[in-house]
N, C-alpha and C positions, 0 to 999 in steps of 0.2 A: 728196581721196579717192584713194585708193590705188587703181593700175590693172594687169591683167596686159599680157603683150606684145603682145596683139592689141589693147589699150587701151581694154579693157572694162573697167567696174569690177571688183574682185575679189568685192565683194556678190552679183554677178549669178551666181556658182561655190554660192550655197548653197541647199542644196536648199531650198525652199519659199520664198525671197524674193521679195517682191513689196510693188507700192508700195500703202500703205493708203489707207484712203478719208480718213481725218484725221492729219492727221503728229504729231496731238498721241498716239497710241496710243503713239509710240516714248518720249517721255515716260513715261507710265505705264509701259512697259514697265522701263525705266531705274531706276524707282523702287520696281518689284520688285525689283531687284538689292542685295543686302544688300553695304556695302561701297563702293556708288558713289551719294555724296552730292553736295553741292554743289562741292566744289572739285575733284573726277574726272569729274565730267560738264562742267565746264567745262575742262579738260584734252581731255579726248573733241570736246566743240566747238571746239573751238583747231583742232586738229591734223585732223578730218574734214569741216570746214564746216556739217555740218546734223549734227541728230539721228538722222535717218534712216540716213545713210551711218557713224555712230558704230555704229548699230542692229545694221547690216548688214554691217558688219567682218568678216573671217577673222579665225584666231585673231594670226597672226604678225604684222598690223597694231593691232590690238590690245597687243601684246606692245612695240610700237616706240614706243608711247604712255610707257611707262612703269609702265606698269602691271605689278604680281606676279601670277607664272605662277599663282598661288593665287587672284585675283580673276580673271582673264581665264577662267580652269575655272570658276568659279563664276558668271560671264558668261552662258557658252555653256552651261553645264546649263540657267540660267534659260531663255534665248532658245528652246533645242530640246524646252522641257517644258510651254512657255507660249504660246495660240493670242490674241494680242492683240486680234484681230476679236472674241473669243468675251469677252474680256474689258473687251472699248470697249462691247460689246451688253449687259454687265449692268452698267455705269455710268449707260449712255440708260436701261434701262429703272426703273434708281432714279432719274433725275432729277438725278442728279450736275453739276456743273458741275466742269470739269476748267481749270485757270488753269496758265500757265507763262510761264517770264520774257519767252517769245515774243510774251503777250498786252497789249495795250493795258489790256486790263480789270486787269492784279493788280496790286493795292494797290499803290502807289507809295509808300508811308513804308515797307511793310517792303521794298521794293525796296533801297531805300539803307543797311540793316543790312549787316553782314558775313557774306558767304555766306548769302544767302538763299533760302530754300527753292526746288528748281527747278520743284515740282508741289506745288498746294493745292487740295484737293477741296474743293465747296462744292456745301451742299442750301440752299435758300434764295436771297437776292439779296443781293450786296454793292451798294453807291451809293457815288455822289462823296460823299454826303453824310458818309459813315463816317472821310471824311480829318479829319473832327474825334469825336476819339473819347477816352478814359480809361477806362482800365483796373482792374477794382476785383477784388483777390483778397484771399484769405486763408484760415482753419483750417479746416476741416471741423468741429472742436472748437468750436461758435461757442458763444459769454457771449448772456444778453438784451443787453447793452450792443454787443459786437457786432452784433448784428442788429438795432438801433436805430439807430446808423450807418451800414453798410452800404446800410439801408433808405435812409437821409436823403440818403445821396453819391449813391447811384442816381437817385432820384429828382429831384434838382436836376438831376443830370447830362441827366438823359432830357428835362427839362420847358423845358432852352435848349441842348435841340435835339442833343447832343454823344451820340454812340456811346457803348455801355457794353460791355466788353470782358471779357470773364471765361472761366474754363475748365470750366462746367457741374457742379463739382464737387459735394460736398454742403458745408453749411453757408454761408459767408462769400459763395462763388460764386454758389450756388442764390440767394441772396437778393438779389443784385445783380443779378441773369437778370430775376428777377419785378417787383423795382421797379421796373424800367426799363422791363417791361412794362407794370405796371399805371398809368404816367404816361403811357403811349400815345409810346415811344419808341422806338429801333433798340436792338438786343442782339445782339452775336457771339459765340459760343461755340468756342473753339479747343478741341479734341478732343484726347486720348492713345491714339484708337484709331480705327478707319474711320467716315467720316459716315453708315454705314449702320446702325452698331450705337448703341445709348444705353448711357453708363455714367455714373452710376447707376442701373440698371434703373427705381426708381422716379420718375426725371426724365424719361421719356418723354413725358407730356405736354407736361411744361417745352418739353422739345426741340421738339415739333410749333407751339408757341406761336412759339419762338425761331425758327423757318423763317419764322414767317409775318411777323416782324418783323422780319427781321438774317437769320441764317445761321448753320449749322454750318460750321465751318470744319477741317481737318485736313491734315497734309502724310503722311501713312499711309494706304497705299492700303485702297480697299472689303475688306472684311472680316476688317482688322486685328485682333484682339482687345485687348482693355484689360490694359496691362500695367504693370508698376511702373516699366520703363526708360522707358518713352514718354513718361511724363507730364513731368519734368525737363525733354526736351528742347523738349517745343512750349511750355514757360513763354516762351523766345524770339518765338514767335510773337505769342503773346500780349502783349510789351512791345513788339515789332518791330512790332505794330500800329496801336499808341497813341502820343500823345502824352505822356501821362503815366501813371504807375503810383500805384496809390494801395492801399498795403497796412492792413487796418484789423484786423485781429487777426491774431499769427502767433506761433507757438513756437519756440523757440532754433533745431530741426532744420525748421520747414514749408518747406516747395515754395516757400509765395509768397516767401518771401528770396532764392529762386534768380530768382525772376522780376523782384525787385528789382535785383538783381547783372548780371540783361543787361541791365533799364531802364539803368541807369548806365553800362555797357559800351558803346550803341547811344546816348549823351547825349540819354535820355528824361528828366522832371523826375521824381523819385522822391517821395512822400508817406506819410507813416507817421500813422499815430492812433496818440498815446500812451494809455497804460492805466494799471490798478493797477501798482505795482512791484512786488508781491506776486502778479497773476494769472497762470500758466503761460502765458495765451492774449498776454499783451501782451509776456512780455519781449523777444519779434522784434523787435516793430515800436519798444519801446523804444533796443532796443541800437539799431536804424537810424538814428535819432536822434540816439542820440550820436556817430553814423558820419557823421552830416552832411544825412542826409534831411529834409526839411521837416517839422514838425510840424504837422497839419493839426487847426486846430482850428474847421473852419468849412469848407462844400463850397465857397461864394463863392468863395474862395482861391483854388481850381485856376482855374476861369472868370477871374479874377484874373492870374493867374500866367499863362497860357497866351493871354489877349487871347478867350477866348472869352465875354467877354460879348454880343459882337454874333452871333454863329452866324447869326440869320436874315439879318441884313443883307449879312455876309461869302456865303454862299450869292445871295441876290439880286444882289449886284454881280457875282462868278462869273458867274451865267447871263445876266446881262443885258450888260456891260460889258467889248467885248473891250480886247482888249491894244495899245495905239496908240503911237504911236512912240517917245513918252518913256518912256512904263514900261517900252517893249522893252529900250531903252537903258540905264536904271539896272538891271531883272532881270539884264543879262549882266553888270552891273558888280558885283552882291552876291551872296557866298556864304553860307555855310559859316561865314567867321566874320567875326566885327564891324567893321563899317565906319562910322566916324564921317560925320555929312550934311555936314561940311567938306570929306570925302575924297571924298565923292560928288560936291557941287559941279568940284570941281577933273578931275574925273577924266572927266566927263560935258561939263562945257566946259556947263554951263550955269546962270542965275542962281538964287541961294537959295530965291528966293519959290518960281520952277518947282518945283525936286529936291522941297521942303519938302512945295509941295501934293501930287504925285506920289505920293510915297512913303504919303501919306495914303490917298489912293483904295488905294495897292497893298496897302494894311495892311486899307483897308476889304476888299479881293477877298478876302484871306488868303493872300496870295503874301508878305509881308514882315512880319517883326517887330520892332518896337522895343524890345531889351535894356537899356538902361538907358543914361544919359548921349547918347542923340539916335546910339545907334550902332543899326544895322540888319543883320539878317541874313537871308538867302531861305529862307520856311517849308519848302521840300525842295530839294535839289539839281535843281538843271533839266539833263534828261536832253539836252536839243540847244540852240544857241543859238537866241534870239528873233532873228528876222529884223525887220529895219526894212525897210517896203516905198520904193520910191523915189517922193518926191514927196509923203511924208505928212510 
């Protein structure tokens, strides 16, 4: 933090500074700020140490940042126009839940995306349980045949136990929202516009369901309105969420292709339903196809593909079965990317049978997957090492 000569901070120079009752307001506060997204706010945390002292900046520390004299004005209009308290008090009294990179609570798969949202408003409850989840979007323009599948993936999805991801939209979306409801499953709805508003007007009730199942999810603050720029961008969140993307109708120009295109950017598994050759509604998800996407012809597949046929059991071992010394020891040894159980052996200094059973249990917890030829990789990047306690 930047001091003056008396070695005060320079925050303490501005009229009306004072520390808030929750340091996440300076958050939201930040996220009013048009211009400072994820990688200037992490610039701003670099260079200030907290959010708060970013918050509470004069202009000319600001300025040293690197920041153009055209955002740092547009900074300080926000700051001196906007009363945070008044606006953390109509967050509480919607029932908002306010996440930031600071919290233990957000999501930890879209953590590890590129540049990930710094603020996710949420009506509803997210769970550990959502860290298994697929993603199901597509046209607004939906075929019966669309909505016959949609219906089918939701439903499988919801009924072993797997999050269903979608962006509340009408058609392809909407229908994915309900089946997964109506299977007595979790549903996330990633938003284009604030969690306090519904857009589609007439998915209001959808929505009130979707709270009581999942969540509304948004990185746009309370009383954003629905806009056409918005929607493209939180497709990321929407792939950054999931495991895998599963596009089942789409038109040359839809949205869900953009959400395909960050699936693939963030090495989410992509899935396309092929269609007519002749249907406007299919030729997206065709072209994807011959782009390389999976052709999904059966919901098994993903459950398949992604190791989630056990969900209940990966969840029971999770909450029952901590982390003991060998699995601490292979977790620091596997990333990111593919490690053959030879290279684990060798590296672990321990015999085959062990690494073998190990890596078993850790596939049962869902901390590891097995890729193909006995190679293994850690189902998220682990944010600290596993300690091995001494004497275990």
């Amino acid at each position: 933090m930047c001091i003056d000569q008396a070695g005060k901070p320079l925050a303490a120079h501005i009229i009306g500074a004072s520390d808030l009752s929750d340091p996440r307001q300076y958050w939201v506060g930040f996220n009013l700020v048009k211009g400072i997204g994820a990688a200037r706010l992490r610039l701003l945390l670099d260079y200030f140490g907290s959010v708060e002292a970013a918050w509470q900046a004069p202009a000319e520390a600001l300025q040293a940042t690197g920041l153009s004299t055209r955002l740092v004005d547009n900074f300080l209009l926000v700051r001196s126009g906007v009363s945070l308290d008044r606006v953390w008090e109509r967050i509480q009294m919607l029932g908002i839940d306010v996440l930031t990179w600071d919290d233990e609570r957000y999501p930890k798969r879209l953590m590890e995306i590129d540049q990930p949202t710094p603020v996710l408003y949420v009506r509803g409850k997210l769970s550990p349980d959502d860290d298994w989840s697929v993603a199901i979007v597509g046209t607004r323009r939906i075929t019966a045949y669309g909505r016959q599948v949609a219906e089918q993936i939701a439903s499988v999805m919801a009924r072993n136990g797997v999050t269903v991801i979608s962006g509340l939209a009408r058609g392809i979306d909407s229908v994915a929202h309900k089946s997964a409801l109506e299977a007595g499953g979790r549903t996330l709805a990633v938003l284009g516009n604030g969690v306090d508003l519904v857009y589609p007007p007439e998915h209001r009730r959808l929505a009130e369901s979707i709270m009581a199942q999942g969540a509304l999810i948004s990185d746009y603050a309370p009383g954003t309105p629905p806009d056409g720029v918005n929607f493209p961008p939180r497709n990321r969140i929407i792939s950054g969420l999931s495991q895998a993307v599963v596009i089942v109708e789409a038109g040359d120009r839809s949205g869900a292709l953009i959400t395909a295109n960050y699936a693939a950017d963030q090495g989410r598994d992509v899935f396309a339903v092929p269609g007519n050759i002749n249907a406007p509604q299919s030729k997206g998800t065709n072209r994807l196809i011959q782009q390389g996407a999976a052709p999904l012809l059966d919901p098994q597949e993903i459950l398949d593909a992604l190791n989630l046929t056990q969900v209940v059991e990966h969840r029971a071992a999770r909450a029952v079965l901590p982390v003991d010394a060998t699995e601490a020891r292979l977790l620091n040894l596997i990333g990111q990317e593919p490690l053959h159980i030879d290279d684990i052996c060798h590296r672990s200094d321990l015999p085959i049978d062990t690494v073998s059973a190990t890596l078993t249990m850790l596939e049962l917890k869902g901390m590891v997957r097995q890729v193909g030829g006995m190679n293994y990789v850690a189902v998220h990047e682990h944010q600290t090492d596993y300690q091995i306690s001494e004497g275990e």
